[in-house]
N, C-alpha and C positions, 0 to 999 in steps of 0.2 A: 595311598601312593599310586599312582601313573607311571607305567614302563614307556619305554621308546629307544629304542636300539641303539639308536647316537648321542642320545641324550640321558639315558641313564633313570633313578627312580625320581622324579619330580612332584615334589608335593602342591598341591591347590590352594595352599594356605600360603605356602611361600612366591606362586606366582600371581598373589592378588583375585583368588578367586573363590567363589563357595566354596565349601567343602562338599557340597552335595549338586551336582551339573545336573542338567535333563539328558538324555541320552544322546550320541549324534545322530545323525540321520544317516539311512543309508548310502553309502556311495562306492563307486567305483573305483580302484585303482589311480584311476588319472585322471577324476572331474569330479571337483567337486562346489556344488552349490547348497550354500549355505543362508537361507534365510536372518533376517536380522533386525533389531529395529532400537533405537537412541534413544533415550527416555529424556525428555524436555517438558520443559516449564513454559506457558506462556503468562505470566504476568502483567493484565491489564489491570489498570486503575481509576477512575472516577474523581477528582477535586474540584474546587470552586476557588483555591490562591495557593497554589501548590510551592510560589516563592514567599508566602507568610502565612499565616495559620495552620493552615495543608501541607508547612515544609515536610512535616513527621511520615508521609506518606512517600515521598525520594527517599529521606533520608536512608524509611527501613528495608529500603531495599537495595540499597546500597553497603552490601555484608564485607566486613572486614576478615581477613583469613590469616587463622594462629594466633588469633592475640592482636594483631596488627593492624592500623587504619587503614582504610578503603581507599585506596589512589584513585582522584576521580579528574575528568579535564574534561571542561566545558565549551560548548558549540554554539555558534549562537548566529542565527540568519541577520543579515543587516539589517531588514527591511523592519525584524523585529524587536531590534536593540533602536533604532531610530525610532519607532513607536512608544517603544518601554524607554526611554532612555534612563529610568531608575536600575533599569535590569541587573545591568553588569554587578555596582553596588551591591544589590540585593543576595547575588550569589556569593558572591565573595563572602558577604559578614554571615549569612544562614552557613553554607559550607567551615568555616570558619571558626562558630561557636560548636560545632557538632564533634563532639568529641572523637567519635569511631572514624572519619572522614579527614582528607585531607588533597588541598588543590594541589594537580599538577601541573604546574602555570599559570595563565593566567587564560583568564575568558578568553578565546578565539571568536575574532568577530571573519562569516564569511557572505560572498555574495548569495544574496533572496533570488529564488525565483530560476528560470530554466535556464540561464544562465550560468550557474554553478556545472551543472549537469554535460554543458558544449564545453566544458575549457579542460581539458585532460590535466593540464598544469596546477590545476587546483587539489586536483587528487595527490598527485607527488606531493605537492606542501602540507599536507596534511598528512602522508604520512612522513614527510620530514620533521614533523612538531610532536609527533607519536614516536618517531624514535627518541627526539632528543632530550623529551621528558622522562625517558626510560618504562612507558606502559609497558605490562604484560598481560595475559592470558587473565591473570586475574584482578586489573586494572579495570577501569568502569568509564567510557567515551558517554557523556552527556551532550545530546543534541535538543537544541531548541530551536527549530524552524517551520517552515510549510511543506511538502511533502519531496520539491524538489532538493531539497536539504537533508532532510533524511534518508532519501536516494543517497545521495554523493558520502557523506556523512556515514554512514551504516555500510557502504561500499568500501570506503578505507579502513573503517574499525575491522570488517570481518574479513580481507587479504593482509592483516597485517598480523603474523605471528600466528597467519591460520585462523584468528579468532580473537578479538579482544570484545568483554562485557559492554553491549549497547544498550543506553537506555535512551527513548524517544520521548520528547516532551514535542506533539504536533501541535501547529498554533495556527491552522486554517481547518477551516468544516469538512474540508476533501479530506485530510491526513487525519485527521480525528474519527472518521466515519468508514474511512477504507485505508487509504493507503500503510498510513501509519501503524495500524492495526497489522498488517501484511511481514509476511516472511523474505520481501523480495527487496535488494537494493541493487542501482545501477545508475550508471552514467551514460547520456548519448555519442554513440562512435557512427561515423559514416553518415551522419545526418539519417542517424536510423534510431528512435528512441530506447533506450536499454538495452543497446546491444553487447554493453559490459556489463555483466555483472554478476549476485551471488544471490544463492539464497540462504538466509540464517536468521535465525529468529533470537528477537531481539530479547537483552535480558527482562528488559517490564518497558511498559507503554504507559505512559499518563497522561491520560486525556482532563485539560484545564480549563475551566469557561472562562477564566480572565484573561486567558493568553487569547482569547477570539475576540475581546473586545475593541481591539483597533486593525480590527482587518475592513478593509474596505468593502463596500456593497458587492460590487463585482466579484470578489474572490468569496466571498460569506455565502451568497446565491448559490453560485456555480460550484460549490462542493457537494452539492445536495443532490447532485442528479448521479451520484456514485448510490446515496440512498435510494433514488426511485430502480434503479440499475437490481442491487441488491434487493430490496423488496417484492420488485416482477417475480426474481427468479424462485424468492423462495417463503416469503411473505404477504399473503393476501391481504392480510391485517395492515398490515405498515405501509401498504401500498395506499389503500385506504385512508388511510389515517393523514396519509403525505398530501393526497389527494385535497381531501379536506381540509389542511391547515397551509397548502401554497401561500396561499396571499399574506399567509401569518408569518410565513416564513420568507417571502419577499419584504416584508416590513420589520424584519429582524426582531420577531419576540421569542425570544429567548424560553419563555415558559411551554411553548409550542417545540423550537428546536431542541432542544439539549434532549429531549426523550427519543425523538426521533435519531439523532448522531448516538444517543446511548444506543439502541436496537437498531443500529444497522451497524454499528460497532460490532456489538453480540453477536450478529447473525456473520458477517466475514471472522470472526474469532472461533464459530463453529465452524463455520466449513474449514480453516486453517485446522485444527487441533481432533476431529471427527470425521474428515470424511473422507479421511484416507491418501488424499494426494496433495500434501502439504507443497513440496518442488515441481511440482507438474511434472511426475515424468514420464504420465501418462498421454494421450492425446489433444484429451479435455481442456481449458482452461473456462470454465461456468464463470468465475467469475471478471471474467474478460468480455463479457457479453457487450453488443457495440462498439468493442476497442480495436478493431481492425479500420475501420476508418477513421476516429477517433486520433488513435496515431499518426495515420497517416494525413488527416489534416493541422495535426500540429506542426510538422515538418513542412507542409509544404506552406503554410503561413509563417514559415520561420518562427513559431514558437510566440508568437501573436496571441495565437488563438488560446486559451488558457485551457488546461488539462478539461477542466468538469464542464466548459465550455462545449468543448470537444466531443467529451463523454455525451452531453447530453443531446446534442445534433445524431451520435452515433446510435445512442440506444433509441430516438426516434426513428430514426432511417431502417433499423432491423424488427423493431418492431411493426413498423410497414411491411415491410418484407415478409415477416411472420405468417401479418394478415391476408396477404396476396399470396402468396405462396403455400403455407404451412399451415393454412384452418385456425388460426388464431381470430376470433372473432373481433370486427372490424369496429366494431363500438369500446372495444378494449384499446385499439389501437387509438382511436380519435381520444380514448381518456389522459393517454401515457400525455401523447400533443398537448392536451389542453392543462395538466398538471404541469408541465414543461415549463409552458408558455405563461400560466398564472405565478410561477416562481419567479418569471421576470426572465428566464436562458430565453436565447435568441434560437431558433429553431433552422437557420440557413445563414449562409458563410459564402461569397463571391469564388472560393475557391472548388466550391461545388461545381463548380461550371467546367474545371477541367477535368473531367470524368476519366480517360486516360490516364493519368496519374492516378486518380485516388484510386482506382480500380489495382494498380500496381501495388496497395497496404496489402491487398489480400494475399499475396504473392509471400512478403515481409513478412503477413503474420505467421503464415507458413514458416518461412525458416525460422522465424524465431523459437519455435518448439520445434520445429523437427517433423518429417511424416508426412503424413498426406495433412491437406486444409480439413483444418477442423475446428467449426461456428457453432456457436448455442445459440439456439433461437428458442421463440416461445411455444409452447402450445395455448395455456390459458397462464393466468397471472398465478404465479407459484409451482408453476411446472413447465420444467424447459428437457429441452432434448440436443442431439447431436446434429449437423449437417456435412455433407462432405463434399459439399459442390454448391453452386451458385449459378442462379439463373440471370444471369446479368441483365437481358432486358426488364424482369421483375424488380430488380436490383434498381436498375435505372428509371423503373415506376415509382419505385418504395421512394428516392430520391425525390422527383419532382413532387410526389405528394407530400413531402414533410414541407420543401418548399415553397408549396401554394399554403399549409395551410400557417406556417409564419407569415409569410405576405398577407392571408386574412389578417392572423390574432393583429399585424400591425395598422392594418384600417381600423378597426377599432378602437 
């Protein structure tokens, strides 16, 4: 038993806790700081028909609590119930036959694409469809989209009730290989990309190779340069290997992809769960590497310009910079370029040309964490480091050289 003056003998068994504590730590009278840390799950998962054969893979993670079926409501991007259009169907009767499981309304169809992300009024309705289903804390939001979906999507599951069960089913190469994978959800405010949002980690993620197969060339390509992104920073091997199989993976084979979005999957699930700053709430963001202009050429092409599209102009342009600046050896730099470029990403954007502005993300990316500016750049492929300043004329070299050498790769 526990004394305390005002409160009398208090048992540890009666307020929910060991009976055997570790010690407190020492403190003072009138401060005290107290170390701590949340014990989570990240549940990732691997299927090949996750809405037939592979249903048993959702299903079991979809836990009923006391006895009781699992209240589940499902999410569903347009772009990929127009593709699937068997989709809806399919949930409904899998959900349906599963004994521990039960819908809470019916499939929610919403808008695909960056779109969802600008409309604030899409948020409200979505949680007006979470209240009037009556979810709770231990209710389970099922989203199946591409990664701006799971943004908006995982952004109303975790402000509503503090927290309700998200599970991610991503159905483009980018959400499968990174985003999705990610603790972060958010919507665009002020024509600033994720300037709302949260971070929570989602209940499981299942990554599905049949949900990839009506995505279009352009969105299939351009999720892959999140892999060469992830692999610079901490994969020589994968880098390599990406290197080597571009053209396979511009021609969509499937036998070449799926290992490569498998391990680059792995590798953002390690740094999430391992390396200590899961919320960023440190300086750092490593894996934001290139994403300071990145962002900021999305916004300024009105959202045009596609995310991994973006990405991959950005991590060109920094890895110039690297080279020019930071000792990053410039035959490494010409490699990133020419893997880019044989996946089919366009390596320059017209909006390149207004320097002024884009100069302005780095400002952005600043407030968006907070502090002083803080970039990762390379040193060699699988070892990056900090920077706290930028040489803008280098900057504006790095720039023109990614430029000239898409204008080559396109004479060719």
């Amino acid at each position: 038993m526990h004394g305390n003056p005002r409160l009398g003998a208090v048992s540890l068994r009666d307020c929910g806790l060991p009976n055997s504590c570790p010690p407190m730590p020492t403190m003072s009278a009138d401060r005290f700081d107290v170390s701590f840390s949340v014990p989570m799950v990240h549940r990732l998962r691997f299927t090949r028909d996750v809405f037939g054969k592979d249903w048993n893979v959702l299903a079991d993670v979809l836990e009923g609590s006391e006895g009781q079926p699992a209240k589940v409501q499902f999410w569903l991007d347009e772009h990929v119930a127009e593709a699937h259009p068997e989709l809806k169907h399919r949930i409904k009767t899998a959900v349906d036959r599963t004994g521990h499981l039960v819908r809470a309304g019916n499939v929610q169809i919403v808008p695909g694409g960056e779109e969802i992300k600008n409309d604030i009024h899409i948020l409200e309705r979505m949680l007006k469809v979470f209240e009037a289903a009556h979810l709770d804390r231990r209710s389970y939001v099922v989203v199946v989209g591409g990664g701006a979906v799971l943004d908006t999507v995982g952004f109303a599951a975790a402000i509503a009730h503090r927290g309700i069960r998200l599970v991610r089913l991503p159905t483009t190469t980018l959400a499968q290989d990174d985003s999705g994978v990610g603790v972060k959800n958010g919507v665009n405010l002020f024509r600033k990309k994720n300037w709302l949002g949260s971070f929570a980690t989602p209940w499981a993620v299942i990554n599905d190779a049949s949900l990839l197969t009506t995505l279009s060339d352009r969105d299939f390509v351009s999720g892959f340069s999140e892999a060469v992104k992830v692999s610079l920073l901490k994969d020589a091997e994968l880098f390599d290997r990406i290197c080597r199989d571009a053209t396979q993976i511009a021609r969509r084979d499937m036998e070449a992809c799926l290992p490569i979005i498998r391990d680059s999957a792995l590798l953002h699930l390690d740094h999430i769960t391992q390396r200590g700053d899961p919320f960023e709430m440190l300086e750092a963001r490593p894996l934001d590497f290139g994403h300071w202009s990145a962002h900021k050429l999305e916004s300024m092409t009105d959202f045009e310009l596609r995310h991994g599209e973006a990405v991959a102009i950005g991590v060109a342009i920094d890895v110039v910079y690297s080279s020019l600046k930071l000792g990053l050896p410039s035959e490494v730099a010409d490699r990133v370029l020419r893997c880019l470029s044989d996946m089919g990403l366009a390596l320059s954007h017209p909006a390149l040309a207004d320097r002024d502005e884009l100069f302005r993300g780095l400002e952005e990316f600043r407030q968006h964490l907070g502090g002083r500016l803080t970039l990762t750049m390379l040193s060699e492929v699988g070892s990056c480091f900090e920077v706290h300043e930028v040489d803008e004329r280098l900057m504006n070299e790095a720039i023109d050289t990614v430029q000239q050498a898409h204008d080559l790769g396109s004479r060719r």
